[in-house]
N, C-alpha and C positions, 0 to 999 in steps of 0.2 A: 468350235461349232462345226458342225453338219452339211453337207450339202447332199439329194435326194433326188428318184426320177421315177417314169413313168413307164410300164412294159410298151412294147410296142411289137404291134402285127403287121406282119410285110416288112413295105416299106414307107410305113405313112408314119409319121412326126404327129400325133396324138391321138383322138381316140381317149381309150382308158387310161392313157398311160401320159406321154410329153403333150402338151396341148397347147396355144398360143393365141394371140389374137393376131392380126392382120388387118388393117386398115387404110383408106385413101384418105389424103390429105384432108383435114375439115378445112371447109372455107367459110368464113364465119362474116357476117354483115356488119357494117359498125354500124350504131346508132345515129342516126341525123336529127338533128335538134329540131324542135315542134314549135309551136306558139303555144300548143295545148301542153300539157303532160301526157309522154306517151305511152302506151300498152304497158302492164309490168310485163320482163320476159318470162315468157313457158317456161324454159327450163334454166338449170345450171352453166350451162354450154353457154347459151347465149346473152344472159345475167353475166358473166367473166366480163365476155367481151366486152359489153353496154360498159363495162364498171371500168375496164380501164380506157377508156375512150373519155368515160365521163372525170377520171381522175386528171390524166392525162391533159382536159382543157381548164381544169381549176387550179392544177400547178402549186403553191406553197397551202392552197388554201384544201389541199386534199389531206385525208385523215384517216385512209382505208375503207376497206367494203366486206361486206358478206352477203349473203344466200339465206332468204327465209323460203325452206324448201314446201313446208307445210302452206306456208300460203304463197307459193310462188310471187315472191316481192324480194327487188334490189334493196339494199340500204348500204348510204353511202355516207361517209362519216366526213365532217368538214367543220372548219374551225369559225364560221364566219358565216351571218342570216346573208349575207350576200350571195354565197357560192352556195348554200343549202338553195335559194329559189335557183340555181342554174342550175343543181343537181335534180332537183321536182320535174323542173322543165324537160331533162331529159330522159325523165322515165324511172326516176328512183325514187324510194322516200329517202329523207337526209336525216342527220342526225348530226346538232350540232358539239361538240366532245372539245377538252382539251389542248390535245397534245398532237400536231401536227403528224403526217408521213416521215418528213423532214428530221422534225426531233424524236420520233421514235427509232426514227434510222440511227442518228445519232446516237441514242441510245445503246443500240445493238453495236456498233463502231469502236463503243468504246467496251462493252463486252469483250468484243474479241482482243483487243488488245491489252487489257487488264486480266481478262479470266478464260482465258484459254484453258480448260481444265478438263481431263478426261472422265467421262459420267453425267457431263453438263448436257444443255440443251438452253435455247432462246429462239423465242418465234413474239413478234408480233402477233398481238391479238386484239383485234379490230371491234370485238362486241364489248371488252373493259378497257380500248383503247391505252393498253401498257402492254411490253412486254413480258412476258412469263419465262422464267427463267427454273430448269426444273435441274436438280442435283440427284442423281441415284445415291443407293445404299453406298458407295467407295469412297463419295464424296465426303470426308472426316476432317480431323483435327485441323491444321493450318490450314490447307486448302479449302476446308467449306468456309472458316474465316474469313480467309480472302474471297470466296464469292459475296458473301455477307456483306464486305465493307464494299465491293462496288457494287453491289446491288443494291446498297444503303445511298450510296453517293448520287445514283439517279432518281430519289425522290420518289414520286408517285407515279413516274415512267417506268417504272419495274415492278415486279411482284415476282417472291422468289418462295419456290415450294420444294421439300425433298420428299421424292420416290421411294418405294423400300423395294420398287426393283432396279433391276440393272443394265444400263445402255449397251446394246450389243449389236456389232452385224450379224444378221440370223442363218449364216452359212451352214447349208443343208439342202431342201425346195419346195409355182402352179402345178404342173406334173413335175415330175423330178427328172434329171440330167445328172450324169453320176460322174468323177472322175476319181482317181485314185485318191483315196481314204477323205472323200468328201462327196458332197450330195447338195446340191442348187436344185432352184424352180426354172423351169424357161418362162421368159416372160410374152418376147413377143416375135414371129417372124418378119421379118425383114428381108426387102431383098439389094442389097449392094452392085454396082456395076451388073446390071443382069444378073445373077447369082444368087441363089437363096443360104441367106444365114440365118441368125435367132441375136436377140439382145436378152442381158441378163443382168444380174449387179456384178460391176466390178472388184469386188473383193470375191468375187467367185471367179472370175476369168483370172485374175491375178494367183487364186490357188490353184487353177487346173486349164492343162493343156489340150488333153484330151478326152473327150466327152463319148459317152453311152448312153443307150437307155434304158438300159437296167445294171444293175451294180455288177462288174466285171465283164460285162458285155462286148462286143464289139462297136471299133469305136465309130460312130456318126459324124462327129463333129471334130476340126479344132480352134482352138481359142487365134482368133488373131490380134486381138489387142482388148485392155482395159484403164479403166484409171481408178484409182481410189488410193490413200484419202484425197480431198477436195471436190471428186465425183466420185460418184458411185454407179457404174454402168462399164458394160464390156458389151464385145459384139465377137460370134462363134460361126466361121465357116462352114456347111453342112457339106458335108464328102459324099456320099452316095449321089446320083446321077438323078436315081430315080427316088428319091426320098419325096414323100406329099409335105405340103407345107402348111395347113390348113388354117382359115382365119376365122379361129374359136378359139373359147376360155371353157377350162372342164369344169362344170359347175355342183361335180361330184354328186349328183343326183340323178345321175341316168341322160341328163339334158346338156348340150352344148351351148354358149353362147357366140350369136357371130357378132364381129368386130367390126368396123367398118367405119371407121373414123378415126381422130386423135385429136385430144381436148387440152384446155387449160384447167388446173382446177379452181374453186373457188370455197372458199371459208361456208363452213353450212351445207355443202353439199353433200347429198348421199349417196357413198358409194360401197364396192362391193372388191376383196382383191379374194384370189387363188391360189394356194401352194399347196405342195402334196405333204407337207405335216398336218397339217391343221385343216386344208381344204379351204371349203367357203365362208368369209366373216364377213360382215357387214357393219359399216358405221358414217358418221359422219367429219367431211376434213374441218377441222381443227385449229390448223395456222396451212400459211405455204412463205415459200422464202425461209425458212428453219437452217437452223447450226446445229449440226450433231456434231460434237466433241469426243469420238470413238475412241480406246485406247489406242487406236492404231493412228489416229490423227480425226482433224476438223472434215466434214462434209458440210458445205454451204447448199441452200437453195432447195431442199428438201421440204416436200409434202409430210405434213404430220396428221394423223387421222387417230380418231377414239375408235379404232378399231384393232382387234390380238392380233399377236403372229408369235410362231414359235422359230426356235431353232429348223432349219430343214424350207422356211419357206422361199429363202433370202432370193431376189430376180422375179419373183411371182407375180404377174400383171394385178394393178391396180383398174380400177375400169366403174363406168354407171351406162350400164346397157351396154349400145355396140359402140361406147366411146375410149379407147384409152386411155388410159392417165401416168402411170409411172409404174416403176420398177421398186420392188421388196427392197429395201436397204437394212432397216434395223426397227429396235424397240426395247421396249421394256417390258416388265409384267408377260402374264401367259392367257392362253385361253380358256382355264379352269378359274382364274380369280378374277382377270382383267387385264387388258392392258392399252398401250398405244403402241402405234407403230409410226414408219418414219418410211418416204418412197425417191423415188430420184424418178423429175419428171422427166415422161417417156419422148417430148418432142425436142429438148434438151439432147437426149442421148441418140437420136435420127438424124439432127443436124449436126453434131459434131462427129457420126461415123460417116456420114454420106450415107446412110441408106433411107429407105424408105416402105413405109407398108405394104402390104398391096404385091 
């Protein structure tokens, strides 16, 4: 795969070319329980939060959540009319379902230690209360067997689909960043101990050490550290003195968007990511907590979204307006027939470099 970047004028880090978001901390309000039922929340942002607050106090008897964005309503899934009137109480509709948090976790647990397979995928999904378990085209003879018979062994806690595309990190790139015989998205500026860097996927810092912004260029940046598999996020020291660091997303239409937050995501939410293959796509997230099972190894903890990406986007900010959300990791399918894609959330990858937006 690919990794891709964006020209640059001067010495300013996007523009037409590398582009970023930048953001302050979100501080986000939990929800306080009411006598009445309270407001549904506005948005996605603050729907997350309510939902794990409200998860969080009903404990074995919680069953997941999503986002009805169209009508701005919680729904929060629970195994028990007791803990559906605590969840009403505090501002969601409930929904009472089968299969615990607990034993859907479960579920996935024994996933990973049964079928570990490369091509794979499993996310919890909260609107048919099972896990989805999805095989690409590679997934053949014994090995799709074996997913088969443990996906048979979880009953109606699983549900198992094959792809006819193919799981991949999408190494290539929002605006593009170049390094020798590859091409990433930047995702987001950051700045570390005083100091301005960028975050990107880590299977793109792990291929390149030195970064440009245009293919052979002079180089801008270097890689100080990444992880993948397990995570998928690096972080790149920016060298010029006087390099701009701007906190926008290039929305390849003549228009910038600024950034100025960092969110959690939620199931239902509608969002929008950036890479310089493909540019602007938009869709709605899908699952979060996801296993990508890459050839290269397992990525845990990933954003999955009914939204394309191709080769070239891979680091590319995830985002719904000026909020953050994660970093390009991978997918399947393109954006001529369809596809999904898969992100590494961005507050995730802030706390474990020590940097920060802004």
């Amino acid at each position: 795969m690919k990794h891709t970047s964006a020209p640059m004028s001067r010495t300013v880090l996007g523009g037409a070319g590398v582009v970023a978001l930048i953001a302050a901390a979100l501080t986000l309000q939990s929800a306080q329980a009411a006598p009445a039922k309270a407001p549904e929340p506005p948005t996605a942002t603050a729907a997350a939060q309510r939902a794990r607050d409200i998860s969080s106090a009903l404990g074995a008897n919680a069953a997941g959540f999503y986002y009805d964005a169209q009508n701005h309503k919680l729904i929060v899934n629970v195994t028990t009319a007791a803990a559906a009137d605590k969840a009403r109480s505090a501002g969601a509709e409930a929904r009472i379902v089968r299969h615990s948090l607990t034993s859907l976790n479960a579920a996935r647990a024994t996933l990973k230690e049964r079928a570990t397979i490369p091509g794979t995928s499993w996310a919890m999904d909260p609107k048919t209360n099972k896990v989805v378990v999805v095989a690409d085209r590679t997934v053949t003879g014994d090995r799709l067997k074996q997913l088969k018979s443990v996906a048979a062994s979880l009953g109606d806690r699983a549900a198992l689909r094959q792809s006819t595309g193919t799981l991949r990190p999408l190494i290539a790139g929002g605006n593009a960043v170049w390094g020798s015989g590859a091409r990433c998205s930047l995702g987001f500026n950051v700045i570390k101990d005083g100091e301005p860097y960028f975050l990107t996927a880590g299977h793109c810092t792990n291929a390149v050490r030195s970064w440009s912004a245009t293919q052979g260029g002079p180089e801008i940046a270097v890689t100080e550290t990444g992880t993948f598999p397990g995570d998928d996020f690096g972080i790149v020291r920016l060298t010029p003195a006087d390099l701009v660091h701007p906190s926008q997303v290039d929305l390849y239409n003549g228009k910038m968007q600024a950034v100025t937050t960092v969110g959690d995501p939620i199931v239902g939410e509608k969002v929008q990511r950036s890479g310089s293959s493909t540019h602007v796509h938009g869709g709605d997230i899908t699952a979060v907590e996801v296993t990508a099972n890459y050839q290269e190894g397992a990525v845990d903890g990933l954003i999955q979204a009914g939204v394309c990406a191709e080769t070239g986007d891979s680091g590319g900010p995830l985002f719904e307006g000026d909020t953050a959300l994660g970093l390009t990791s991978g997918g399947r399918g393109d954006c001529l027939f369809g596809g999904e894609s898969f992100y590494q959330p961005v507050r995730e990858a802030l706390e474990k470099t020590g940097s920060h937006i802004g």
